[in-house]
PDB file of N, CA, C, O and CB in Angstrom:
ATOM      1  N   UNK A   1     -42.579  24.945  -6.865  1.00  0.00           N
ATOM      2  CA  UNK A   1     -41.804  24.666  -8.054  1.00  0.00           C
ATOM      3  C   UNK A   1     -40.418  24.201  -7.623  1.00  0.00           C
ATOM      4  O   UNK A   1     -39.426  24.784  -8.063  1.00  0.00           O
ATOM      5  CB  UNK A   1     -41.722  25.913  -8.979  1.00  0.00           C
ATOM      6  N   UNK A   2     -40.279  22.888  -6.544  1.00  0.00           N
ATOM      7  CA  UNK A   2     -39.097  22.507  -6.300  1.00  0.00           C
ATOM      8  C   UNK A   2     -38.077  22.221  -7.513  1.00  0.00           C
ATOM      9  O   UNK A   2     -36.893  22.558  -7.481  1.00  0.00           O
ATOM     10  CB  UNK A   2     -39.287  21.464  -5.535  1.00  0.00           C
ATOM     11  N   UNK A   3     -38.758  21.487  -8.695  1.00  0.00           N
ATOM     12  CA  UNK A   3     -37.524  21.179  -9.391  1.00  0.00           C
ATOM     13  C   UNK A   3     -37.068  22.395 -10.522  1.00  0.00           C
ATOM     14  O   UNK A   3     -36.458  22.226 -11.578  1.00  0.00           O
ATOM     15  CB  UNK A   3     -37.768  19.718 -10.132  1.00  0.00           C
ATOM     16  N   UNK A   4     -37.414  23.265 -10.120  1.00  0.00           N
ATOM     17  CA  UNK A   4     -36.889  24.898 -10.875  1.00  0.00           C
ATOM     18  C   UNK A   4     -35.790  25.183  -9.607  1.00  0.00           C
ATOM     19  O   UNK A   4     -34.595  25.200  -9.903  1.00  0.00           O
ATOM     20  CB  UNK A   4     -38.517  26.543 -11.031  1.00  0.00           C
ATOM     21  N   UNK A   5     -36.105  25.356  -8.509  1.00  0.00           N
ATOM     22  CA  UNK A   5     -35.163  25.542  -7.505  1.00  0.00           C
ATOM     23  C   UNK A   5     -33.963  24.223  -7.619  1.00  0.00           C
ATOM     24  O   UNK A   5     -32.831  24.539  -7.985  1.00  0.00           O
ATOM     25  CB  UNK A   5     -36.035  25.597  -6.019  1.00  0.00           C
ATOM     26  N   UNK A   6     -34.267  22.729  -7.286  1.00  0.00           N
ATOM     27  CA  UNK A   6     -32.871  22.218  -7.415  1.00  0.00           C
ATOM     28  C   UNK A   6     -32.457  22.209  -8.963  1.00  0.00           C
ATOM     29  O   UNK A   6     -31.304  21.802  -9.109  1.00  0.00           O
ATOM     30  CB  UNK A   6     -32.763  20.705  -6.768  1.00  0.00           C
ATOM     31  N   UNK A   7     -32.922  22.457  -9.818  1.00  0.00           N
ATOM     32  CA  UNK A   7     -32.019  22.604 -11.231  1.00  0.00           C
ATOM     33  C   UNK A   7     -31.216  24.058 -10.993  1.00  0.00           C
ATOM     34  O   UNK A   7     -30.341  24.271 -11.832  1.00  0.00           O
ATOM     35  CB  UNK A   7     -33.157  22.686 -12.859  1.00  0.00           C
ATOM     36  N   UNK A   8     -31.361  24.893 -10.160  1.00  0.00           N
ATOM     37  CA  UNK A   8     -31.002  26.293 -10.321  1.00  0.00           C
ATOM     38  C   UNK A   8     -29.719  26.003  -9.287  1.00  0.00           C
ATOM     39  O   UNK A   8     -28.700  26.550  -9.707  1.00  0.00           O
ATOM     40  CB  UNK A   8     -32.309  27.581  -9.865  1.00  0.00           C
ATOM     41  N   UNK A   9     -29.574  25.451  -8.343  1.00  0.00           N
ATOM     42  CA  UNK A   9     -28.837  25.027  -7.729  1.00  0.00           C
ATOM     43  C   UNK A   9     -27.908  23.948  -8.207  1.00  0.00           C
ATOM     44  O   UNK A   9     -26.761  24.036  -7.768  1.00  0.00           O
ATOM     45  CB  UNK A   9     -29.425  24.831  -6.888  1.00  0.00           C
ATOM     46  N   UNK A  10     -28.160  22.974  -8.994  1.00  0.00           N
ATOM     47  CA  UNK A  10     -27.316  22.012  -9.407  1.00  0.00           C
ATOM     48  C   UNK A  10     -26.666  22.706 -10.534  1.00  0.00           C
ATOM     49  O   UNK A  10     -25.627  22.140 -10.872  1.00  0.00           O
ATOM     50  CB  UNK A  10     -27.987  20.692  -9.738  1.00  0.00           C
ATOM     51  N   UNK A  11     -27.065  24.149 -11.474  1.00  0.00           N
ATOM     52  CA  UNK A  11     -26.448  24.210 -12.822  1.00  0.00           C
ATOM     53  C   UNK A  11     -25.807  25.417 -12.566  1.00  0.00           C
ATOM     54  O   UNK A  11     -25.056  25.927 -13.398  1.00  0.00           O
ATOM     55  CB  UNK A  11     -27.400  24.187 -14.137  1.00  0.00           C
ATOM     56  N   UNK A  12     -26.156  26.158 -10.954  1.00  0.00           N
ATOM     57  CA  UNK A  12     -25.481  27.357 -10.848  1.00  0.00           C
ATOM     58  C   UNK A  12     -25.913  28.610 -11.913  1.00  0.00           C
ATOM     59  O   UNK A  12     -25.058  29.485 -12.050  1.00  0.00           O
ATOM     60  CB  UNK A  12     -24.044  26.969 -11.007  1.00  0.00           C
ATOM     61  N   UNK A  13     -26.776  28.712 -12.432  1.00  0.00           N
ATOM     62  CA  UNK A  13     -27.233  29.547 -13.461  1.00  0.00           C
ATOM     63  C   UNK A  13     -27.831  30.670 -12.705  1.00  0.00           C
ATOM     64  O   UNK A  13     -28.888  30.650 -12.075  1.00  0.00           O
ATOM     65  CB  UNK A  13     -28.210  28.854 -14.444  1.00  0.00           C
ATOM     66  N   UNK A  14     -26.970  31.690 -12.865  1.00  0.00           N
ATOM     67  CA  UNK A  14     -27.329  33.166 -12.058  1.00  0.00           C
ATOM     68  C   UNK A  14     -28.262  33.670 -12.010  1.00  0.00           C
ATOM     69  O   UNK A  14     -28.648  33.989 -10.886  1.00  0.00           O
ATOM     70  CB  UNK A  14     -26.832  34.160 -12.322  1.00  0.00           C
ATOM     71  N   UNK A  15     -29.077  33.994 -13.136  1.00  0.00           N
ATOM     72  CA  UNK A  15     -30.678  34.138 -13.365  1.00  0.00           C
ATOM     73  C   UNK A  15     -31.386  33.351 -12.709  1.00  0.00           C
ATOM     74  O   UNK A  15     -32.161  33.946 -11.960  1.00  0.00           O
ATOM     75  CB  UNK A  15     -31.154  33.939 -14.643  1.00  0.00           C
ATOM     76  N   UNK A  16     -31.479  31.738 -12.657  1.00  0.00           N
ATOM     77  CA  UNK A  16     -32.510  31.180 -12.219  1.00  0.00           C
ATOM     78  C   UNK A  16     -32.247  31.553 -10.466  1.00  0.00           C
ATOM     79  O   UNK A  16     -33.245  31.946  -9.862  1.00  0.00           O
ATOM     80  CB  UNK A  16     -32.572  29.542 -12.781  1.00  0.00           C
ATOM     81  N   UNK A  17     -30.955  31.431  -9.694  1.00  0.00           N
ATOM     82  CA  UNK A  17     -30.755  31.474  -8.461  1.00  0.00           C
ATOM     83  C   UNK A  17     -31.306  32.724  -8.087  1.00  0.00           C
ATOM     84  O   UNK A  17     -32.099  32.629  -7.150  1.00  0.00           O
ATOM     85  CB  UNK A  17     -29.455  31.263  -8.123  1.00  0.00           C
ATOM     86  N   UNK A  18     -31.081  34.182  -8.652  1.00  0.00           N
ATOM     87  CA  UNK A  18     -31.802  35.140  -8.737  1.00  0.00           C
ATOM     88  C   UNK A  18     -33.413  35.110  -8.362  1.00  0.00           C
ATOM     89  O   UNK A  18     -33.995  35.624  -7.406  1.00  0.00           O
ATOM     90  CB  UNK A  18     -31.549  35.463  -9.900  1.00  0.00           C
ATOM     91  N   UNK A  19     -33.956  34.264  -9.540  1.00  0.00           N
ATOM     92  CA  UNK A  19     -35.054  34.168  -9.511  1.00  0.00           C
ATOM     93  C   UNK A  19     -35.720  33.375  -8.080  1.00  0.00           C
ATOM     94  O   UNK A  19     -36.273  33.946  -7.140  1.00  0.00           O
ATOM     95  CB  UNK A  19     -35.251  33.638 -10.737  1.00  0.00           C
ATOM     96  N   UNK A  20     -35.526  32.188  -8.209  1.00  0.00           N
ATOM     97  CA  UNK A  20     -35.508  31.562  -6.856  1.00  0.00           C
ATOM     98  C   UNK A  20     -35.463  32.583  -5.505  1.00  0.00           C
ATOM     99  O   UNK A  20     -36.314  32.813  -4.645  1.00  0.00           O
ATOM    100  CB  UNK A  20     -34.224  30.633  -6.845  1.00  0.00           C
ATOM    101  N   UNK A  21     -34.275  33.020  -5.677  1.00  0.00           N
ATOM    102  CA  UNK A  21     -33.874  33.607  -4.133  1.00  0.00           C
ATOM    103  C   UNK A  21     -35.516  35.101  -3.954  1.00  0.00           C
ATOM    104  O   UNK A  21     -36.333  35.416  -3.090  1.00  0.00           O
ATOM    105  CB  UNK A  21     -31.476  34.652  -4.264  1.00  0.00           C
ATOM    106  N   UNK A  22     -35.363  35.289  -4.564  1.00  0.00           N
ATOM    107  CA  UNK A  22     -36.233  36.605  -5.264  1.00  0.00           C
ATOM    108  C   UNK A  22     -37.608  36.116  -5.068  1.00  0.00           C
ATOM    109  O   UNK A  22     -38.404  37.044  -4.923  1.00  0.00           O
ATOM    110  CB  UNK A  22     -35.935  36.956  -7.069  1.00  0.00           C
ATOM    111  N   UNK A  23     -38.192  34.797  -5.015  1.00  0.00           N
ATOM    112  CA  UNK A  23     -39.581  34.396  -5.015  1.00  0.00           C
ATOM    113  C   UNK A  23     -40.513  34.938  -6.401  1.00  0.00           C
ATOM    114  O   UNK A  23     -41.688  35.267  -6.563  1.00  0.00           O
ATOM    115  CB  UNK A  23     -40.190  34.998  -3.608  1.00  0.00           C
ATOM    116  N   UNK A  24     -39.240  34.828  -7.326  1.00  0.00           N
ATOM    117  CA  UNK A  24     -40.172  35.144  -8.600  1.00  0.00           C
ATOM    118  C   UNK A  24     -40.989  34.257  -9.269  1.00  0.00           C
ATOM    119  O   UNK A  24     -40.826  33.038  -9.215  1.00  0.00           O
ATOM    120  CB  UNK A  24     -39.478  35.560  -9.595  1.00  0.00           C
ATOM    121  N   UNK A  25     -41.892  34.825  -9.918  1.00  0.00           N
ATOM    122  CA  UNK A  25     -43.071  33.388 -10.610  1.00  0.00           C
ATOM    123  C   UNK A  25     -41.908  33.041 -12.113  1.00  0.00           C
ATOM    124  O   UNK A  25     -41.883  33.506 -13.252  1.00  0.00           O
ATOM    125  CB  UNK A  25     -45.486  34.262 -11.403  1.00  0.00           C
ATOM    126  N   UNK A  26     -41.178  32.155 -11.495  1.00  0.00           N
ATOM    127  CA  UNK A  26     -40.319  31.948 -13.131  1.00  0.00           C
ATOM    128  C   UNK A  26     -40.759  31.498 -14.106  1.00  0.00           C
ATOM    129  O   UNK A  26     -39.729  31.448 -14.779  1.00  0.00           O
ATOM    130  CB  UNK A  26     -39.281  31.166 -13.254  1.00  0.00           C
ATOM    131  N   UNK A  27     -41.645  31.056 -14.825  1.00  0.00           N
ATOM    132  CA  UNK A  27     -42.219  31.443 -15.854  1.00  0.00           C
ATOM    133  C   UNK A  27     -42.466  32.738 -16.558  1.00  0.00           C
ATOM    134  O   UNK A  27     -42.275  32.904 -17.763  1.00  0.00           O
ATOM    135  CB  UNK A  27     -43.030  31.050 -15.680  1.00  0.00           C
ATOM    136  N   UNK A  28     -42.980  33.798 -15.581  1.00  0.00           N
ATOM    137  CA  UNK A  28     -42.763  34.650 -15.770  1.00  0.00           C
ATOM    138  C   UNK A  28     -41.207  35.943 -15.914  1.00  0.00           C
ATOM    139  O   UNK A  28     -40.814  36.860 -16.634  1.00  0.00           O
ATOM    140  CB  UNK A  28     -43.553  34.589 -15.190  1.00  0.00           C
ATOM    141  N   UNK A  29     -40.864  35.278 -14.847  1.00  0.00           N
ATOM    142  CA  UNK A  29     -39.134  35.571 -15.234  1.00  0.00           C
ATOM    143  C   UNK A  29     -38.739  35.175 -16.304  1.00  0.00           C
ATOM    144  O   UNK A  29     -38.227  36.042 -17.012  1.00  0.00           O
ATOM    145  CB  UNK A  29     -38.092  34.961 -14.409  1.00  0.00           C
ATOM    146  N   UNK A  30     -38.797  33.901 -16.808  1.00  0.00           N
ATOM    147  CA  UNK A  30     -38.227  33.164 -18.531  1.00  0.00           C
ATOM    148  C   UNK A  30     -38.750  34.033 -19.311  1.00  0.00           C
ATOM    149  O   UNK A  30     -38.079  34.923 -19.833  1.00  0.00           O
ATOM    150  CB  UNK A  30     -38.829  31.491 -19.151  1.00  0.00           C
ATOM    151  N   UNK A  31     -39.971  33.890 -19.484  1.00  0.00           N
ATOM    152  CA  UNK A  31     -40.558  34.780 -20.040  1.00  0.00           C
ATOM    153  C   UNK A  31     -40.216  36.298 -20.705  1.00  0.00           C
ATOM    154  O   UNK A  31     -40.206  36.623 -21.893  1.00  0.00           O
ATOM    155  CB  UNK A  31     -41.222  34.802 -19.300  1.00  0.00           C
ATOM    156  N   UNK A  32     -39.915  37.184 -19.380  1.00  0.00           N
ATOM    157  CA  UNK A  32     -39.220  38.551 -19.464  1.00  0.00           C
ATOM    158  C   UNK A  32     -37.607  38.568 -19.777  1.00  0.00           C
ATOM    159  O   UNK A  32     -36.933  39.570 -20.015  1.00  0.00           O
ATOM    160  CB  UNK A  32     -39.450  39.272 -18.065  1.00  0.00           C
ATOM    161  N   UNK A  33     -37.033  36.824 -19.698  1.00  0.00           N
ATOM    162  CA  UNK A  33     -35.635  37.348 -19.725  1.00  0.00           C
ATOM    163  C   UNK A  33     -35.619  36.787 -21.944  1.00  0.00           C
ATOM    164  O   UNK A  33     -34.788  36.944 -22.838  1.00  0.00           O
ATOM    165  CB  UNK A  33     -34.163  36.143 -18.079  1.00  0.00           C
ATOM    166  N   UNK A  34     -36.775  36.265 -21.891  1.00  0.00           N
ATOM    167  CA  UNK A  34     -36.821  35.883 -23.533  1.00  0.00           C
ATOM    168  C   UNK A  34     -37.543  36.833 -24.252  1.00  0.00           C
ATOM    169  O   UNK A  34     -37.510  36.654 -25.470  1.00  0.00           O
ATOM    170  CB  UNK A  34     -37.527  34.480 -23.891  1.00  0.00           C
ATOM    171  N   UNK A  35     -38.272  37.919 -23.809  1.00  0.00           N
ATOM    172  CA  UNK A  35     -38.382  38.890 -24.529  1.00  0.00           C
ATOM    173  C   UNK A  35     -37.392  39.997 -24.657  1.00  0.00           C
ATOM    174  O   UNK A  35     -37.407  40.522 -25.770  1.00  0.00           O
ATOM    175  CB  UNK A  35     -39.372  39.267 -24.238  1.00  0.00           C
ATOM    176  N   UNK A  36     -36.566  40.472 -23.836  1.00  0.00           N
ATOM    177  CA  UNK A  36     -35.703  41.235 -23.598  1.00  0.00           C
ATOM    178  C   UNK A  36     -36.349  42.391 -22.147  1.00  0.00           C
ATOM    179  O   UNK A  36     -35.934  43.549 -22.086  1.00  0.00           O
ATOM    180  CB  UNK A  36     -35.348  41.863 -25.116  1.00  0.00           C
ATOM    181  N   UNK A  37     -36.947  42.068 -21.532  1.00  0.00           N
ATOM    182  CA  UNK A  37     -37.912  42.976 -20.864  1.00  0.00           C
ATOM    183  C   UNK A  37     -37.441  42.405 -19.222  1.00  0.00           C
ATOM    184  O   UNK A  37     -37.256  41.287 -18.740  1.00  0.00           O
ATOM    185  CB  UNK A  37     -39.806  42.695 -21.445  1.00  0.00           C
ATOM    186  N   UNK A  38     -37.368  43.771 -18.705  1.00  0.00           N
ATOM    187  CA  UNK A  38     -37.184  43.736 -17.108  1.00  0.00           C
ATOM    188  C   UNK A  38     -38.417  42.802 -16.248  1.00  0.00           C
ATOM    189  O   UNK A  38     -39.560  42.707 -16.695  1.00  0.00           O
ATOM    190  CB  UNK A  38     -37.264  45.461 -16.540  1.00  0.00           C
ATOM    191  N   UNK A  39     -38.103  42.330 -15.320  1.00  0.00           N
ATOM    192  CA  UNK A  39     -39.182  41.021 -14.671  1.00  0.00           C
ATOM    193  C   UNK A  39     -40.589  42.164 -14.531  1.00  0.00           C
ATOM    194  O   UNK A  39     -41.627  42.138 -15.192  1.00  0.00           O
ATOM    195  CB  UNK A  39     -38.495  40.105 -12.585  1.00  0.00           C
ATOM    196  N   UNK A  40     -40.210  43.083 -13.489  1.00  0.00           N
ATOM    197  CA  UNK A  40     -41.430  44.023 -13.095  1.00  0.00           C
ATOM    198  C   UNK A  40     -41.994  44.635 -14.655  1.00  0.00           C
ATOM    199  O   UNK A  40     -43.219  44.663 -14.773  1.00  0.00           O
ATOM    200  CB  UNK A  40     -40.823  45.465 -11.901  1.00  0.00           C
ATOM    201  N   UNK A  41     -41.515  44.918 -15.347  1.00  0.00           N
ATOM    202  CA  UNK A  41     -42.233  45.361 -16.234  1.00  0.00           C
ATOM    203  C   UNK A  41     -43.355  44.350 -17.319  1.00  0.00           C
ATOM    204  O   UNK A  41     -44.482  44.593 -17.751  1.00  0.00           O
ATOM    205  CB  UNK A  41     -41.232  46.034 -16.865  1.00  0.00           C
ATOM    206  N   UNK A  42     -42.397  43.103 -17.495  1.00  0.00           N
ATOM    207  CA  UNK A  42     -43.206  41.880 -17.626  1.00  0.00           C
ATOM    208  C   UNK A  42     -44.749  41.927 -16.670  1.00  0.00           C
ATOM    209  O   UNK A  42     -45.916  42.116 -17.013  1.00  0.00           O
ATOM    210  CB  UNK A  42     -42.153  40.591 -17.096  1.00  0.00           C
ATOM    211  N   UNK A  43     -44.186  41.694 -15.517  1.00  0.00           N
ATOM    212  CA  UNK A  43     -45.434  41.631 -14.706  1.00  0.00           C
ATOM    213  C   UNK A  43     -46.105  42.901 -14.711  1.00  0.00           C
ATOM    214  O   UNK A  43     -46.842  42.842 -13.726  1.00  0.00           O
ATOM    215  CB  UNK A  43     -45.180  41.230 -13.295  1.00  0.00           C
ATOM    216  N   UNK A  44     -46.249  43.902 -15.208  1.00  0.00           N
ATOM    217  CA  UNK A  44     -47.346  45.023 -15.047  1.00  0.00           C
ATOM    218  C   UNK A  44     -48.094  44.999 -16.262  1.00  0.00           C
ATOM    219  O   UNK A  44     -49.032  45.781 -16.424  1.00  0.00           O
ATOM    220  CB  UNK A  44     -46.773  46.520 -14.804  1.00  0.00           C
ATOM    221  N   UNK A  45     -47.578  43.716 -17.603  1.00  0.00           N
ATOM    222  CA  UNK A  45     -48.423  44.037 -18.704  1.00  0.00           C
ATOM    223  C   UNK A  45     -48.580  42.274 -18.334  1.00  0.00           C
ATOM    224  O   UNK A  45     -48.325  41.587 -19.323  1.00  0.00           O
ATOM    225  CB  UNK A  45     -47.756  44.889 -20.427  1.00  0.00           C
ATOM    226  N   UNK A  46     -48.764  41.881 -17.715  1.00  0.00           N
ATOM    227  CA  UNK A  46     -49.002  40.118 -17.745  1.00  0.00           C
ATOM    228  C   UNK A  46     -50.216  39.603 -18.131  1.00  0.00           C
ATOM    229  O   UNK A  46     -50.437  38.411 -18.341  1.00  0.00           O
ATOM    230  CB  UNK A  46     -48.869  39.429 -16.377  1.00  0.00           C
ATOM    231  N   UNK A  47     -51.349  40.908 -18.265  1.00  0.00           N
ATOM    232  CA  UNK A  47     -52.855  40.086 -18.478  1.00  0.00           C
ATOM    233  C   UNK A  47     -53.147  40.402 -19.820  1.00  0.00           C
ATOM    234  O   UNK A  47     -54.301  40.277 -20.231  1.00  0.00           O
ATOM    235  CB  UNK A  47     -54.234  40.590 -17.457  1.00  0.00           C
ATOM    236  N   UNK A  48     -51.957  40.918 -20.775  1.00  0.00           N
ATOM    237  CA  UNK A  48     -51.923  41.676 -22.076  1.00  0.00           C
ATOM    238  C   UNK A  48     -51.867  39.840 -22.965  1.00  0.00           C
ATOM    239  O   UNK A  48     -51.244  38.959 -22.373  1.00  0.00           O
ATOM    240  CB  UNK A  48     -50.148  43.123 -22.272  1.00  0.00           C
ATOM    241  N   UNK A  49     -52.258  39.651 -23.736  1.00  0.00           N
ATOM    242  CA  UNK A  49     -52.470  38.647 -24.898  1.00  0.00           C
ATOM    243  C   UNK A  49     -51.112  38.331 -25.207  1.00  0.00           C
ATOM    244  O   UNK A  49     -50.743  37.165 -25.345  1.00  0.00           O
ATOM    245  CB  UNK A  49     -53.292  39.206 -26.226  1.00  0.00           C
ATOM    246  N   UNK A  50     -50.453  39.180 -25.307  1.00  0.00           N
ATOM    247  CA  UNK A  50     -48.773  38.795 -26.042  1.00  0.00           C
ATOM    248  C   UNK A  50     -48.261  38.258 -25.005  1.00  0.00           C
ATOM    249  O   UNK A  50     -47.578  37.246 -25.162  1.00  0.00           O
ATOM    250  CB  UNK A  50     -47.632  40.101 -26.611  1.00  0.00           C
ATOM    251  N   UNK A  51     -48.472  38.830 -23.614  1.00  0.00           N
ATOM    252  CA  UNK A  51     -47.558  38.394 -22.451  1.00  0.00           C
ATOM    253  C   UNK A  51     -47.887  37.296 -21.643  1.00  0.00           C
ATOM    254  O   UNK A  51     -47.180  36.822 -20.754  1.00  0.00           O
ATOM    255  CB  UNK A  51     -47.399  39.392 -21.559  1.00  0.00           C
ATOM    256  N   UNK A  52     -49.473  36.754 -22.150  1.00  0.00           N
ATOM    257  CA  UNK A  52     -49.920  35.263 -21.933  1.00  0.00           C
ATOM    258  C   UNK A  52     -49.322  34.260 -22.818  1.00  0.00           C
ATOM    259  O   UNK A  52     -49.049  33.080 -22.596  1.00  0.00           O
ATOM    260  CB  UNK A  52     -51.393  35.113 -22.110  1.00  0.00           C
ATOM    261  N   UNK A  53     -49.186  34.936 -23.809  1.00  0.00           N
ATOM    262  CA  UNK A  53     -48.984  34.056 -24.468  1.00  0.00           C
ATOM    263  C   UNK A  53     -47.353  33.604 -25.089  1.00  0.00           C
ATOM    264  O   UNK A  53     -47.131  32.607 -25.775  1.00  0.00           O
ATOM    265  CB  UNK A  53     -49.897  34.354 -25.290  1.00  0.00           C
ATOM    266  N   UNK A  54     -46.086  34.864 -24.537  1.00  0.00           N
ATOM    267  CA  UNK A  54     -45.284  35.136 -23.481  1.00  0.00           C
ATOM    268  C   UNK A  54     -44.539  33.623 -22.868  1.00  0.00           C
ATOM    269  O   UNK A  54     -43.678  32.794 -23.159  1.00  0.00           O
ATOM    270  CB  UNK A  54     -46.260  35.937 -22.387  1.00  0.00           C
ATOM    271  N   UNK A  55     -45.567  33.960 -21.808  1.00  0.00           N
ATOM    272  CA  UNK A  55     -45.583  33.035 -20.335  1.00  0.00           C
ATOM    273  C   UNK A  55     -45.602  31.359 -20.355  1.00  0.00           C
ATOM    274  O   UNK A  55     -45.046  30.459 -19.726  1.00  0.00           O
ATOM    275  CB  UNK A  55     -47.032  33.434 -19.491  1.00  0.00           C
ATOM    276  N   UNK A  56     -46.935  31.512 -21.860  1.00  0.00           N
ATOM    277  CA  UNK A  56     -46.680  29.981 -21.711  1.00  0.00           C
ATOM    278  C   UNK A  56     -45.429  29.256 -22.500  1.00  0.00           C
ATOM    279  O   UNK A  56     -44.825  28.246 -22.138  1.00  0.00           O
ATOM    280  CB  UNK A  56     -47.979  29.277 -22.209  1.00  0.00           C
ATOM    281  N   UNK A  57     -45.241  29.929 -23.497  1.00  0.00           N
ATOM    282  CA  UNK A  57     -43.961  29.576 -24.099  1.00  0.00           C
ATOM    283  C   UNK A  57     -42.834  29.414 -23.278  1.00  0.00           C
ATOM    284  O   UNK A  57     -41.925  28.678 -23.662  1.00  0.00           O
ATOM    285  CB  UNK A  57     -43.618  30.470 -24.995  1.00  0.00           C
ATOM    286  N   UNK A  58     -42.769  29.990 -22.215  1.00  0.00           N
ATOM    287  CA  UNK A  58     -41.790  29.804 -21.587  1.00  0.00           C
ATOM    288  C   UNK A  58     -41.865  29.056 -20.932  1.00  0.00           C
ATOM    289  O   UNK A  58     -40.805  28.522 -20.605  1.00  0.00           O
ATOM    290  CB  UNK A  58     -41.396  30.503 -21.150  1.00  0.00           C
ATOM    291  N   UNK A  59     -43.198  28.522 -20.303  1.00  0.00           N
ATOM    292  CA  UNK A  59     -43.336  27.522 -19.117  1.00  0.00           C
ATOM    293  C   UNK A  59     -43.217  26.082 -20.173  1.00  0.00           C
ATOM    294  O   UNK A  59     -43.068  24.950 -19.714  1.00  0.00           O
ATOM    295  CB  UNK A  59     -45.090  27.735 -18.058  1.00  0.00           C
ATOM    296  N   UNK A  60     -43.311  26.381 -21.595  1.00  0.00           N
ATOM    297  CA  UNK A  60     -43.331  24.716 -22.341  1.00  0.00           C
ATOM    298  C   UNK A  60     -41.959  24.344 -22.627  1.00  0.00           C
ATOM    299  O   UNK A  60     -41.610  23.167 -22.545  1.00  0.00           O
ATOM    300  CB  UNK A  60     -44.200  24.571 -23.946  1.00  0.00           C
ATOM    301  N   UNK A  61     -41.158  25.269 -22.957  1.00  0.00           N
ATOM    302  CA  UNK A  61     -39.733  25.755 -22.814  1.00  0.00           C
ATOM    303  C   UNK A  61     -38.864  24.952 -21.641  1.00  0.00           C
ATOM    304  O   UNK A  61     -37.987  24.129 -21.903  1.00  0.00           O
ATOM    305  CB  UNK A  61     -39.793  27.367 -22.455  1.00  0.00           C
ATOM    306  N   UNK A  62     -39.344  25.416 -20.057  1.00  0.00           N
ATOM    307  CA  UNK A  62     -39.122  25.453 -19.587  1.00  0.00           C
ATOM    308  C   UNK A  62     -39.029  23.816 -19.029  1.00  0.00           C
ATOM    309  O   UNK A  62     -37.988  23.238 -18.716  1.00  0.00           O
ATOM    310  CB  UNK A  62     -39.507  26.405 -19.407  1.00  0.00           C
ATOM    311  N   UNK A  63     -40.222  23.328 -19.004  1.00  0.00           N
ATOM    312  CA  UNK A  63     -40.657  21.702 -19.125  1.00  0.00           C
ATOM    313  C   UNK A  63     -40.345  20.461 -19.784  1.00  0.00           C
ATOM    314  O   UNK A  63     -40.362  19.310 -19.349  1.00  0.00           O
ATOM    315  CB  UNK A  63     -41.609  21.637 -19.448  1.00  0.00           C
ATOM    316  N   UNK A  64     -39.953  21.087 -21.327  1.00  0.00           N
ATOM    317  CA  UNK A  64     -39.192  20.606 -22.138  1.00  0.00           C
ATOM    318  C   UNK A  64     -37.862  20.344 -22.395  1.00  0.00           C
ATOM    319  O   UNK A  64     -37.282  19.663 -23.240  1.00  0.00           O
ATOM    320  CB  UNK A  64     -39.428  20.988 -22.716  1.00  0.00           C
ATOM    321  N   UNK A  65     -37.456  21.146 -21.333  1.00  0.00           N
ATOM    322  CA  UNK A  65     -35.768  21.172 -21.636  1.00  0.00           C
ATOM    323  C   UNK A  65     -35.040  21.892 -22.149  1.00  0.00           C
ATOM    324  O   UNK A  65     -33.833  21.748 -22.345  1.00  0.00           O
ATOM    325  CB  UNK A  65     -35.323  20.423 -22.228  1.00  0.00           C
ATOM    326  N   UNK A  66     -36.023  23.126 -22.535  1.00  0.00           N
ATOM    327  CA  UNK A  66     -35.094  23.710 -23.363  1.00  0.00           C
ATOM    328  C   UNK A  66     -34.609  24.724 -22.332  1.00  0.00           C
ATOM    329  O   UNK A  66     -34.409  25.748 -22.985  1.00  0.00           O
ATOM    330  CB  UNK A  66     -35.668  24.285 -24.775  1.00  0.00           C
ATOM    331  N   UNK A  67     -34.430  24.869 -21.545  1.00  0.00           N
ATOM    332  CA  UNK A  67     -33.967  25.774 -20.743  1.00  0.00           C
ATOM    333  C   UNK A  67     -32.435  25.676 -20.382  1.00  0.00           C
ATOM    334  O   UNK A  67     -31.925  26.503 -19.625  1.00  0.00           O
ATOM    335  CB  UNK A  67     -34.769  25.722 -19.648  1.00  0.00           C
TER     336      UNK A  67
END
């Protein structure tokens, strides 16, 4: 996911560099930071219906620009 890493670097955005540095699945990070929910805890309910469905919102989010 290079262009999640140089956007995180070009916009300086603490979360994403976090994420990056961290080897997090950021989708799943977006994800947990748009529900209000800690990353690990995200990921221990990730195969739950809400948190698929979660994930992709964030990855269309994420693709789209709205980030």
């Amino acid at each position: 996911m290079c262009e999640v890493k140089i956007l995180a670097a070009l916009s300086g955005d603490e979360n994403m560099i976090h994420a990056c540095e961290n080897g997090y699945d950021f989708h799943s990070f977006s994800a947990s930071l748009m529900m209000g929910m800690e990353y690990e805890d995200f990921l221990a309910r990730k195969g739950e219906p809400d948190m698929k469905r979660a994930r992709q919102n964030a990855k269309a989010t994420t693709f789209n620009g709205g980030f």
